[in-house]
N, CA, C and O atoms as CSV, one atom per row, in Angstrom:
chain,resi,resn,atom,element,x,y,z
A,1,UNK,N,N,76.748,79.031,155.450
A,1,UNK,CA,C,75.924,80.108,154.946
A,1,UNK,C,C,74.623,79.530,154.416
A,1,UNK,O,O,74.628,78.436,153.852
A,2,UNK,N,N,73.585,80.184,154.570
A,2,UNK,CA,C,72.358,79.351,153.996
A,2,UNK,C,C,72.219,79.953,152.747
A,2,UNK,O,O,72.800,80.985,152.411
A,3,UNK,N,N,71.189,79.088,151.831
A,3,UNK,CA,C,71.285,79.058,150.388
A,3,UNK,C,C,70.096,80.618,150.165
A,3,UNK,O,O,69.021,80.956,150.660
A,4,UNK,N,N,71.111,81.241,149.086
A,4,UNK,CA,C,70.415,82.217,148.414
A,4,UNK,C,C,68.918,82.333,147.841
A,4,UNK,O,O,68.734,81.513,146.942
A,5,UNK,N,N,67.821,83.120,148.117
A,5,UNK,CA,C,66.802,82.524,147.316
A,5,UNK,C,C,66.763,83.130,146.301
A,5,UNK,O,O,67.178,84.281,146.171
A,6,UNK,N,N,66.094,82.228,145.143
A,6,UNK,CA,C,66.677,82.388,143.782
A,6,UNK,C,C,66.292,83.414,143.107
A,6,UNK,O,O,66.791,83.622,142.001
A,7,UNK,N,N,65.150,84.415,143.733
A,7,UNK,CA,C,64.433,85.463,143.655
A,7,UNK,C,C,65.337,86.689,143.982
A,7,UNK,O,O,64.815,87.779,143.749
A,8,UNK,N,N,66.735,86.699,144.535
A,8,UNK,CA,C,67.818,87.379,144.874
A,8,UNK,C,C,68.465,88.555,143.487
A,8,UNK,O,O,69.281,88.053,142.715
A,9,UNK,N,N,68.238,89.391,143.359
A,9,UNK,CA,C,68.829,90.083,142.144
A,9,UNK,C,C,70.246,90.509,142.557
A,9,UNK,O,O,71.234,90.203,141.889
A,10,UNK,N,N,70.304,91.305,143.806
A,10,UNK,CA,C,71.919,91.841,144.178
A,10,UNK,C,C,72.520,91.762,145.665
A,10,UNK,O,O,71.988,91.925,146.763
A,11,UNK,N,N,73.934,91.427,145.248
A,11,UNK,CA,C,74.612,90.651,146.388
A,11,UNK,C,C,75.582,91.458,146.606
A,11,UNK,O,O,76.015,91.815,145.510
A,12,UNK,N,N,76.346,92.098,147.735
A,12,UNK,CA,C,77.236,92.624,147.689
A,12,UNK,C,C,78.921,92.149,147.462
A,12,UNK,O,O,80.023,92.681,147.328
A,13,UNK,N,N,78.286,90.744,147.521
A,13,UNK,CA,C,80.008,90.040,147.232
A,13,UNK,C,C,79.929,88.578,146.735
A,13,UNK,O,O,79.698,87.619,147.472
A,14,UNK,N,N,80.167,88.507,145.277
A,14,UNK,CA,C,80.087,87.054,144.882
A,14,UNK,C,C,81.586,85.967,144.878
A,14,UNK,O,O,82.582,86.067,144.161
A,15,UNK,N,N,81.421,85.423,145.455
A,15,UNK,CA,C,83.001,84.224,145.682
A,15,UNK,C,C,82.771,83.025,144.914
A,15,UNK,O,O,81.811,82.262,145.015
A,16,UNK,N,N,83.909,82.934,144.018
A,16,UNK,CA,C,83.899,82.134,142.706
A,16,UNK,C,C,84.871,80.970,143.718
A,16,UNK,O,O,86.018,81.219,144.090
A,17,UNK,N,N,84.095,79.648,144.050
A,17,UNK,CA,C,85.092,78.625,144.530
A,17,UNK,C,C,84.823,78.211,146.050
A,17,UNK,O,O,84.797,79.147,146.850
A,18,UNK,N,N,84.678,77.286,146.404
A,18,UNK,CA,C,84.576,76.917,148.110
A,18,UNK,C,C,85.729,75.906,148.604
A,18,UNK,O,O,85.732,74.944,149.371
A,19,UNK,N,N,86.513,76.425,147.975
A,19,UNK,CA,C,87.878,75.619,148.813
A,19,UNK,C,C,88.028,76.779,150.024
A,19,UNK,O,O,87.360,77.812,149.982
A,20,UNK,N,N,89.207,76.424,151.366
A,20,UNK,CA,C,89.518,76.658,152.018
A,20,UNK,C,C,89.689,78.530,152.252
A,20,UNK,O,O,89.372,79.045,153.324
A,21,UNK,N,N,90.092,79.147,151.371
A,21,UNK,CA,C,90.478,80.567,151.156
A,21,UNK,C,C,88.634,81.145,150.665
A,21,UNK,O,O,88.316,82.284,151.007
A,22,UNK,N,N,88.033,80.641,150.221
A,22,UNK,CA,C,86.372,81.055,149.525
A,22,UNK,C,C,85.711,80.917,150.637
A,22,UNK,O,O,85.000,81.885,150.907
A,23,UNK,N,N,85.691,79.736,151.648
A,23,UNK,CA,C,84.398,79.815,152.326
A,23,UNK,C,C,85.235,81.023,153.438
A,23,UNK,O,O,84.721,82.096,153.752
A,24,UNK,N,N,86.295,80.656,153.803
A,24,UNK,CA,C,87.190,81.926,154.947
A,24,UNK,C,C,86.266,83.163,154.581
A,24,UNK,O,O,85.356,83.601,155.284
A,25,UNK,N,N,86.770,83.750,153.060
A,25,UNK,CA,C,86.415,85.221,152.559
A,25,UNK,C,C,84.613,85.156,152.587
A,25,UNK,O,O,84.074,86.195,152.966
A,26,UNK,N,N,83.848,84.180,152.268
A,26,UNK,CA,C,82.543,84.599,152.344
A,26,UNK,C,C,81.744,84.323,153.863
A,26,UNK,O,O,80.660,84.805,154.191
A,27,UNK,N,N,82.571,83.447,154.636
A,27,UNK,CA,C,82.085,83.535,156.137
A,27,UNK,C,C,82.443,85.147,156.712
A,27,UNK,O,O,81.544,85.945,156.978
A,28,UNK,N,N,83.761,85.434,156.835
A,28,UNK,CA,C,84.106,86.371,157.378
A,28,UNK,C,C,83.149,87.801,156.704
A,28,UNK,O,O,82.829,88.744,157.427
A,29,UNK,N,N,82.854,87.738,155.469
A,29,UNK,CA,C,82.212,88.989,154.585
A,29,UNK,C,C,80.523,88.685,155.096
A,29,UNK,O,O,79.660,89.539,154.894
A,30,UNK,N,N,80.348,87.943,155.476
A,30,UNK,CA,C,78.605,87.867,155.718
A,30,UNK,C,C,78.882,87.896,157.435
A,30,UNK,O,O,77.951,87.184,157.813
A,31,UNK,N,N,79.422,88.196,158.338
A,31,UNK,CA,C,79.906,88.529,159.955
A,31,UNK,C,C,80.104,89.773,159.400
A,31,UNK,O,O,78.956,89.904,158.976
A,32,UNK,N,N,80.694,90.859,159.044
A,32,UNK,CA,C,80.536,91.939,158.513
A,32,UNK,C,C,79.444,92.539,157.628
A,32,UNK,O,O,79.600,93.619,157.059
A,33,UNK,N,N,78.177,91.700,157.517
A,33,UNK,CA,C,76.993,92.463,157.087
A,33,UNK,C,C,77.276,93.002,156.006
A,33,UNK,O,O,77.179,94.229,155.975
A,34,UNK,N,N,77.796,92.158,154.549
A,34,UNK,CA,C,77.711,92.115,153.768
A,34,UNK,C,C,76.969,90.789,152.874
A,34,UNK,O,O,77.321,89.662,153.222
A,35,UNK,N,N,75.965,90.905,151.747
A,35,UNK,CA,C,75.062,90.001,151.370
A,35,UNK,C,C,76.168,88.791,150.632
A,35,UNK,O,O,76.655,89.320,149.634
A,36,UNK,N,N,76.573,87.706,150.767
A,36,UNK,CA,C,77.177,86.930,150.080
A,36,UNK,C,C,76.788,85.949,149.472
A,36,UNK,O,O,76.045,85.219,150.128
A,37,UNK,N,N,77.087,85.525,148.068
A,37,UNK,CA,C,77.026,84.506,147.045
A,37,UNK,C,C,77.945,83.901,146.899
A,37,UNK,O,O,79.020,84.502,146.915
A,38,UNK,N,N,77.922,82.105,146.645
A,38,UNK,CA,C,78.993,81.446,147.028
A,38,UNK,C,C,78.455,80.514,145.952
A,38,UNK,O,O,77.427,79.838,145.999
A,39,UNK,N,N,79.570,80.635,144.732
A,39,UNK,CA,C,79.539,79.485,143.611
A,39,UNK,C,C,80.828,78.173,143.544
A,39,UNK,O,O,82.052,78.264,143.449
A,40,UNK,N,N,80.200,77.358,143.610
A,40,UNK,CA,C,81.046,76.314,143.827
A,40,UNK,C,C,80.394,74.650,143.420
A,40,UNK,O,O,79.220,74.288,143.332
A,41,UNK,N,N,81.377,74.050,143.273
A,41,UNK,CA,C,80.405,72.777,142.238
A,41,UNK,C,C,79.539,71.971,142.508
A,41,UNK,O,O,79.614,71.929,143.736
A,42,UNK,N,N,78.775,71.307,142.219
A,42,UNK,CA,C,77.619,70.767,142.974
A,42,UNK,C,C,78.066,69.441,143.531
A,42,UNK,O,O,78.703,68.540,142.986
A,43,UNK,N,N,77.506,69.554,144.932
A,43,UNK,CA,C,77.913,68.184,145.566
A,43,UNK,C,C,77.041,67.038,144.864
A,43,UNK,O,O,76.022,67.163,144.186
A,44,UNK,N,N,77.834,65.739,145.275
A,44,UNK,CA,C,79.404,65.588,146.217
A,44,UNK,C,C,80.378,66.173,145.632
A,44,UNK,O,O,80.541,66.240,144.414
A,45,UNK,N,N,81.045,66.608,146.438
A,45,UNK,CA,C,82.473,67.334,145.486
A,45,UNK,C,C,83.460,66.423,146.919
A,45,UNK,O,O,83.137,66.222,148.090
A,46,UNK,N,N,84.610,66.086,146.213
A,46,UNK,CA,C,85.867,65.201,146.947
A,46,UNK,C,C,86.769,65.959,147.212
A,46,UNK,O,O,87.141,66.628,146.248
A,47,UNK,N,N,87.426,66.180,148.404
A,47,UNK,CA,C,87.986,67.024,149.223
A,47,UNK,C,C,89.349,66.262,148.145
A,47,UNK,O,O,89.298,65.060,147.883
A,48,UNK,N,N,90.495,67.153,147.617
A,48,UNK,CA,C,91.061,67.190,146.734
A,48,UNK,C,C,92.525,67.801,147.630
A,48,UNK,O,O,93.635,67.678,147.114
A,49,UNK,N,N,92.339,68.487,149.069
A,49,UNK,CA,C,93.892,69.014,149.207
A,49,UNK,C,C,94.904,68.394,149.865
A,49,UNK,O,O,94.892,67.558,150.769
A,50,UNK,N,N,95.612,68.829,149.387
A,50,UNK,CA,C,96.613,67.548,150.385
A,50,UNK,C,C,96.638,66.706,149.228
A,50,UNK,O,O,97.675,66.154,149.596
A,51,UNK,N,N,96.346,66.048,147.980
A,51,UNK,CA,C,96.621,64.879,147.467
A,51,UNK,C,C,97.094,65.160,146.487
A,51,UNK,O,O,96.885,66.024,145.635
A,52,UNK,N,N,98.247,63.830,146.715
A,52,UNK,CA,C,98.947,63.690,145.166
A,52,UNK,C,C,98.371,63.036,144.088
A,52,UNK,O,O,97.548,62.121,144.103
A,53,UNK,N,N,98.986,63.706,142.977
A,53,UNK,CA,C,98.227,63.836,141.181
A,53,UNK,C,C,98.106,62.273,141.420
A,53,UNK,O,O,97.015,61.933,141.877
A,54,UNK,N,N,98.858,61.442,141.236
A,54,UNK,CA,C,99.020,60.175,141.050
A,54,UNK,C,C,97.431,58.961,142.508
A,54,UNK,O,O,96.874,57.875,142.666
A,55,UNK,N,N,97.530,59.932,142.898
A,55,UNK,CA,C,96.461,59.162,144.055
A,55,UNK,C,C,95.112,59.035,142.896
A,55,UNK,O,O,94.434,58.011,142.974
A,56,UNK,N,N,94.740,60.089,141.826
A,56,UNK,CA,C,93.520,59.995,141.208
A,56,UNK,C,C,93.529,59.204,140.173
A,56,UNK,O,O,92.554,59.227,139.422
A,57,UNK,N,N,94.854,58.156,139.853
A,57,UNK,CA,C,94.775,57.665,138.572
A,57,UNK,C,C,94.034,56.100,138.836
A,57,UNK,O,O,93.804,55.357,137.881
């Protein structure tokens, strides 16, 4: 999705998160011609699924 410009007041659908289930719901909602906002942490962010607790110590 390309980045919002910051001059943007209203969105029809804001998605809190860009793991696997967030970008699905805001790809599929902006192919349906709805305006989407996508908050999620600032890169680099480390792909985290799949791993066990103990891999980060």
């Amino acid at each position: 999705l390309p980045p919002i410009p910051s001059g943007t007041s209203l969105l029809d659908l804001v998605v809190v998160g860009c793991g696997p289930a967030g970008l699905s719901l805001a790809a599929e909602s902006a192919k349906a011609g709805l305006s989407v906002g996508l908050v999620g942490p600032d890169l680099p962010f480390t792909n985290n699924y799949g791993v066990w607790e103990d891999e980060f110590k």
